[in-house]
C-alpha positions as CSV (number, residue, x, y, z in Angstrom):
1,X,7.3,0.2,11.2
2,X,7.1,-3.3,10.1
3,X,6.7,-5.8,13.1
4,X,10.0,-7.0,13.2
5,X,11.3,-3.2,13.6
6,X,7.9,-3.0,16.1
7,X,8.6,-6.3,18.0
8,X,12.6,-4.9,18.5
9,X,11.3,-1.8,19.9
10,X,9.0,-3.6,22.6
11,X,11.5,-5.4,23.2
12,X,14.6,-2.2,23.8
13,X,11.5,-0.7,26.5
14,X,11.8,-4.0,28.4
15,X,15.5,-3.6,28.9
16,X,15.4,-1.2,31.8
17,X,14.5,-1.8,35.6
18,X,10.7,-0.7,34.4
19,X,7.3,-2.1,34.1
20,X,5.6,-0.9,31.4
21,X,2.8,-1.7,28.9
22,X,2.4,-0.9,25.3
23,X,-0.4,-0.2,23.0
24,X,-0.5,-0.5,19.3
25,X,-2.7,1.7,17.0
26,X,-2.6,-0.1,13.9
27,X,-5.2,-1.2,10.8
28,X,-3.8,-4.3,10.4
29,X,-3.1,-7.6,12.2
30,X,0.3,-8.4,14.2
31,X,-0.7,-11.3,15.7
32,X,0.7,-10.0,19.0
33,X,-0.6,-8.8,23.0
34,X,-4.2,-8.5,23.0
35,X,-6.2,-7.1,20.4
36,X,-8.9,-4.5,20.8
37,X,-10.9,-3.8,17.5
38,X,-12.5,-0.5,17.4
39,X,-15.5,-0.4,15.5
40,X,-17.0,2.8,13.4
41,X,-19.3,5.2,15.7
42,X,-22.8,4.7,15.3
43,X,-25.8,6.7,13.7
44,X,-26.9,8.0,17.5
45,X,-23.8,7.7,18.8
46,X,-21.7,10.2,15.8
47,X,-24.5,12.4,16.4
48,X,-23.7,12.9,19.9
49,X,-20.4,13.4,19.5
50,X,-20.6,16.3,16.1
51,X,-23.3,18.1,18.4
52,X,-21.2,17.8,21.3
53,X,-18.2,19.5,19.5
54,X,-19.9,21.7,17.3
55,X,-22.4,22.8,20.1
56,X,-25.4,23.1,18.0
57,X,-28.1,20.2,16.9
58,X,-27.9,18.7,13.9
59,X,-31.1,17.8,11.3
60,X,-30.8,13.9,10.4
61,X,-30.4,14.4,7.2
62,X,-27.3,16.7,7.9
63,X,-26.5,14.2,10.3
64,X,-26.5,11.5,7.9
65,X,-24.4,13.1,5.6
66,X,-21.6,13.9,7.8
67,X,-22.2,10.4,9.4
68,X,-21.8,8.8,5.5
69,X,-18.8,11.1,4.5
70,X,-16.8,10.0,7.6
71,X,-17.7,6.7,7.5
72,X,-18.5,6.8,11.5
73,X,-14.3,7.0,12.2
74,X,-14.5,9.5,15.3
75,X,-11.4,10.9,14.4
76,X,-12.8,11.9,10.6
77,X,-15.5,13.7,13.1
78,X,-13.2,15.7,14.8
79,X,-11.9,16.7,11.3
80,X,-15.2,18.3,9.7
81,X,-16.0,19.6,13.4
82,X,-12.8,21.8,13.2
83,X,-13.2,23.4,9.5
84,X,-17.1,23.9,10.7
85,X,-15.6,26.1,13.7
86,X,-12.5,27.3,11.3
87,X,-15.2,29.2,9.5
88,X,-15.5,29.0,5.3
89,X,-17.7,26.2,5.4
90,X,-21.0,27.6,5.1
91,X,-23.4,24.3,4.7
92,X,-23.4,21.0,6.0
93,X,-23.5,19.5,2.3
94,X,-19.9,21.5,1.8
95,X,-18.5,20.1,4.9
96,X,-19.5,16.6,4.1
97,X,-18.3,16.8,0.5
98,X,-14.7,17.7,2.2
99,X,-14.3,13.9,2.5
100,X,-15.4,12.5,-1.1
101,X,-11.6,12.0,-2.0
102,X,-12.1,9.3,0.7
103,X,-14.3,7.1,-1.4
104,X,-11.1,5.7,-2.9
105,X,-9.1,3.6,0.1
106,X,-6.1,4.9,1.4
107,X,-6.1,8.8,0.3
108,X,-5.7,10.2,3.7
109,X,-2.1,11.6,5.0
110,X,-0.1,9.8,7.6
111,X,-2.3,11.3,10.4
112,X,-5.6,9.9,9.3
113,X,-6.3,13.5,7.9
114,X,-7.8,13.8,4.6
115,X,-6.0,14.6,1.6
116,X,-7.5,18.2,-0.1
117,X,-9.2,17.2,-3.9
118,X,-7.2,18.0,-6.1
119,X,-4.4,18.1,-4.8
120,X,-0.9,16.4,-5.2
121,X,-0.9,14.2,-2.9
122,X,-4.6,12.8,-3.9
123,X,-3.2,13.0,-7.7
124,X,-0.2,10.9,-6.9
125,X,-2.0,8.2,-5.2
126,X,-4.5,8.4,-8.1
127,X,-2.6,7.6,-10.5
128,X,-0.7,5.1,-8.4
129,X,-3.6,2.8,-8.5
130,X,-4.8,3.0,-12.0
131,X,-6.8,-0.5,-13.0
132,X,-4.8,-2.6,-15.4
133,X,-8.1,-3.8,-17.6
134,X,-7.9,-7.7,-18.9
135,X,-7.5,-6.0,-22.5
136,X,-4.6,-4.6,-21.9
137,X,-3.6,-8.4,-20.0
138,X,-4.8,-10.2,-22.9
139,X,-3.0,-7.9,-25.3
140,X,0.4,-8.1,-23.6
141,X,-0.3,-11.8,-23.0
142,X,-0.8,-12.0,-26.9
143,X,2.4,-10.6,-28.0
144,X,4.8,-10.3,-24.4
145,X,7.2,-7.6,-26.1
146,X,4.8,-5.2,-25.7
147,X,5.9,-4.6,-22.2
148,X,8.3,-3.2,-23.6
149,X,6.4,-0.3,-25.5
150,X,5.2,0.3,-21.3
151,X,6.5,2.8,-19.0
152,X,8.7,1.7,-16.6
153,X,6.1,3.1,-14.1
154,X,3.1,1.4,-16.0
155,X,5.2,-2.1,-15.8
156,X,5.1,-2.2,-11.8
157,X,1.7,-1.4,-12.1
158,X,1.1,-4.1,-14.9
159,X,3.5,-6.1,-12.3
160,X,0.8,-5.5,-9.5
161,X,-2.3,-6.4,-11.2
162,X,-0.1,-9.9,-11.9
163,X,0.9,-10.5,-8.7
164,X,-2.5,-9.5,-7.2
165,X,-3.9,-12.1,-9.3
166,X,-1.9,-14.4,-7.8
167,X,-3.1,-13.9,-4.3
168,X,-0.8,-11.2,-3.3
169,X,-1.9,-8.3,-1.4
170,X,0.1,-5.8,-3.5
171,X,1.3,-2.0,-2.5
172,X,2.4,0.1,-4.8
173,X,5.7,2.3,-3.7
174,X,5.2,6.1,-4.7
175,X,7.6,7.0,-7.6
176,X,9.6,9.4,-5.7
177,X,10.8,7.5,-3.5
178,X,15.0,5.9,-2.9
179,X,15.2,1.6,-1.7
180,X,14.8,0.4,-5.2
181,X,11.9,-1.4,-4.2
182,X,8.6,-0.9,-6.5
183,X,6.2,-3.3,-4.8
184,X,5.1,-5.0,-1.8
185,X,3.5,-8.5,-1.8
186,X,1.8,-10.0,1.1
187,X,0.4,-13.2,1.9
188,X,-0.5,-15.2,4.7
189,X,-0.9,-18.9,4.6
190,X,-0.8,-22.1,7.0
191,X,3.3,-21.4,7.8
192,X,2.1,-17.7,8.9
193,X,3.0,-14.5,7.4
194,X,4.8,-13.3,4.2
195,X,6.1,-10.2,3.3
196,X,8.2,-9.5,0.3
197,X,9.7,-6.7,-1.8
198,X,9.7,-6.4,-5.8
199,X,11.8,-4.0,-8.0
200,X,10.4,-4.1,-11.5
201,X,13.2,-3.1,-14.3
202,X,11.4,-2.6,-17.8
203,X,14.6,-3.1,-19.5
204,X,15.3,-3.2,-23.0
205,X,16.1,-7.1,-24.5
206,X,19.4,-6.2,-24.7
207,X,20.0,-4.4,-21.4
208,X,20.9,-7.0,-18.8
209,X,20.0,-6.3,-14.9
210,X,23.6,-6.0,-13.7
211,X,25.2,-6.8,-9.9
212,X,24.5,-3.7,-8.6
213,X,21.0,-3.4,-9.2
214,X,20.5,-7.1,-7.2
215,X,22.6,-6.0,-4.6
216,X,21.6,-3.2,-3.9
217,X,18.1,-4.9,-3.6
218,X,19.1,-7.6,-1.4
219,X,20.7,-4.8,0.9
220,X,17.2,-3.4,1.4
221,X,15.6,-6.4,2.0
222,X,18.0,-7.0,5.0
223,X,17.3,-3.7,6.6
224,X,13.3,-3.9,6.5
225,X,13.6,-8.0,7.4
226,X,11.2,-8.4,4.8
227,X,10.3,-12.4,4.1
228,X,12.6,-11.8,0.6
229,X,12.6,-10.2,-2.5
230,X,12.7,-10.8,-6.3
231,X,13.5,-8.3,-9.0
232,X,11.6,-9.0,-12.3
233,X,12.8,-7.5,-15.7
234,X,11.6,-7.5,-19.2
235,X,15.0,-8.4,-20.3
236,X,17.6,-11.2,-18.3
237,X,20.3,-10.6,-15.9
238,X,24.1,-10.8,-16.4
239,X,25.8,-13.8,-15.0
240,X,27.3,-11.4,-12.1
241,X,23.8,-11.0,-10.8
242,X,22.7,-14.6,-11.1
243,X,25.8,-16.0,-9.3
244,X,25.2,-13.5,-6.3
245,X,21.3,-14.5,-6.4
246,X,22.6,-18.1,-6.5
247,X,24.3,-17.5,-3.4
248,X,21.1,-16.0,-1.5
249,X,18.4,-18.2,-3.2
250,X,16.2,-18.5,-0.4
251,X,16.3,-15.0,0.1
252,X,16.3,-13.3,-3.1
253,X,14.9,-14.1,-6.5
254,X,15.6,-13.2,-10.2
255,X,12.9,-13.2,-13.1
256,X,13.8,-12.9,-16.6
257,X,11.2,-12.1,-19.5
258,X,10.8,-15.4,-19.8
259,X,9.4,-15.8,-16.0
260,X,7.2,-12.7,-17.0
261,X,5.6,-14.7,-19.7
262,X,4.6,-17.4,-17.8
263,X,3.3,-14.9,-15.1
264,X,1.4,-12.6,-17.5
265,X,0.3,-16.5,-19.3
266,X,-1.2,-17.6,-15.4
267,X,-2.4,-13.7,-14.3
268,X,-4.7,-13.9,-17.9
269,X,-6.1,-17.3,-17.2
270,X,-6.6,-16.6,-13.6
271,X,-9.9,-14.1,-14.0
């Protein structure tokens, strides 16, 4: 949930003729109630806990292993203490190994459980957050109609490593997925907190971004009562589109291949 949806939800509990108090599990900041940050486990202190549910005493150095794979998060503990009792794990290397994947952020399910090597899942997100390299920046800065020899899924991630450069603190949307939306920027400033959504259409020159595609966009951006949204093409809208984003402007932005030039021109020069 996004903390406008959160906030509204708080706020539905309080309706009724009930006290009641809420608490938030979350990894990042809402600026809201009273925050409790929950720090990794310790050395001593994971140990107690693994021998404690696996019933047996651990050497230090499988202890440190374990304690390394799961980066002291208790609940990563719980995890290689279960498929230790599940059976098929024979050695405490093995069991430890069971969390490599995690050395890449992120590639655990929506539970906090990790994602099995190999798999899809771990493939998807993988390949979601390939590095753009500054050759390939320079390249396309070089000659700008090469974004259109791109996939349209390696433009939003050529799109990311742009706005990243900018500041942004960029998500990539998995490409299954329905909302038109490719991206999510945030940033936090001064003023407070931003949160934006980007659709990336790699579009040939002479394939305008028509109404719907806007629209449709815009819609979105209402429902998650994100900050606003921009759709950026490699080709330029039709005036349909620009007259409903000139009717919206504070909320919703359009940018051409020409915009992308200048941004791929200020993403080069900013590393």
């Amino acid at each position: 949930m996004d903390r406008g949806d959160l906030l509204d939800g708080i706020n539905r509990l309080g309706t009724g003729p009930w006290r009641f108090a809420t608490i938030i599990a979350t990894t990042r900041s809402l600026d809201i109630g009273h925050p409790v940050h929950l720090l990794p486990l310790s050395f001593t202190e994971m140990g107690e806990l693994l021998q404690a549910q696996l019933g047996q005493s651990l050497s230090p150095d499988a202890l440190s292993k374990l304690w390394t794979a799961s980066q002291g998060v208790p609940r990563l503990a719980n995890i290689l203490a279960q498929r230790w009792l599940a059976g098929g794990v024979r050695d405490f290397d093995t069991l430890a190994d069971l969390l490599n994947p995690l050395a890449m952020p992120g590639l655990v399910d929506p539970y906090g459980r990790p994602l099995a090597r190999g798999g899809h899942e771990e493939k998807t997100i993988i390949s979601d957050v390939r590095f753009v390299s500054d050759e390939l920046l320079k390249a396309v800065r070089a000659d700008p109609q090469l974004v259109h020899a791109l996939t349209p899924r390696e433009f939003e991630e050529l799109s990311a490593e742009l706005f990243h450069r900018q500041g942004y603190k960029v998500t990539i949307t998995p490409q299954t997925r329905d909302g038109g939306k490719d991206l999510y920027l945030a940033k936090a400033d001064g003023f407070g907190s931003f949160l934006y959504i980007v659709e990336c259409k790699r579009y040939a020159p002479d394939n305008p971004v028509d109404v719907g595609v806007v629209r449709a966009l815009y819609g979105v951006a209402q429902h998650e009562r994100v900050t606003a949204a921009m759709t950026l093409t490699t080709s330029y809208f039709s005036k349909d589109a620009s007259d409903f984003a000139a009717d919206v402007q504070y909320q919703l932005a359009l940018k051409d291949f020409i915009d992308l030039k200048l941004l791929l021109k200020a993403g080069t020069n900013g590393r």
